[in-house]
C-alpha positions, 0 to 999 in steps of 0.5 A, spaced: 940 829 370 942 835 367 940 840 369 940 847 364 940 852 370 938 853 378 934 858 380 935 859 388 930 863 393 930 865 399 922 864 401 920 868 408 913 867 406 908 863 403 909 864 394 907 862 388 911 859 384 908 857 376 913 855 371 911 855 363 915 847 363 917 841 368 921 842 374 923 840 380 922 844 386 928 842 392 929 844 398 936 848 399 936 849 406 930 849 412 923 846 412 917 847 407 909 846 407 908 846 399 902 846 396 901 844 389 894 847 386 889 843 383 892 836 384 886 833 386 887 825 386 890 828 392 886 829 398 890 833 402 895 837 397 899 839 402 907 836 402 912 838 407 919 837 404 926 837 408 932 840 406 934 836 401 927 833 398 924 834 392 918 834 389 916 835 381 912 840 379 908 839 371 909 845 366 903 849 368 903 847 376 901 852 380 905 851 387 905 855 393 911 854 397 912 857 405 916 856 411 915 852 416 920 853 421 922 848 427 925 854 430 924 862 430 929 864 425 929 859 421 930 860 414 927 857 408 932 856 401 929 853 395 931 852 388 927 851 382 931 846 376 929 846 369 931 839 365 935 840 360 932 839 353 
């Protein structure tokens, strides 16, 4: 896939993310608890992600992402990447 651009963030607690088209939220580096709001074929909403998984997120998709650490100081890098049209 192409991509027309990378957004990296580091996330130090939890955060909304609400893109106005598709994207894929990939975990940079770290451990991370999503949420995606109002996905309710779902009966938990909840995913945790490792670094280098990923998941997609609809245009219009409210995500709450935070960390969660396996060890005091772990940091949580994600990137949102917008297909190219």
């Amino acid at each position: 896939m192409e991509t027309l651009h990378r957004n990296l963030s580091l996330v130090t607690s939890a955060t909304s993310f609400q893109a106005q088209t598709a994207h894929t939220l990939e975990v940079a580096h770290g451990r991370a608890w999503v949420t995606v709001v109002g996905q309710l074929d779902q009966a938990n909403p909840d995913i945790f992600l490792t670094e280098g998984q990923a998941i997609q997120a609809a245009a219009d998709q409210h995500v709450v992402v935070e960390p969660w650490p396996r060890f005091p100081g772990d940091e949580l890098s994600v990137q949102w990447v917008e297909p190219k049209k």
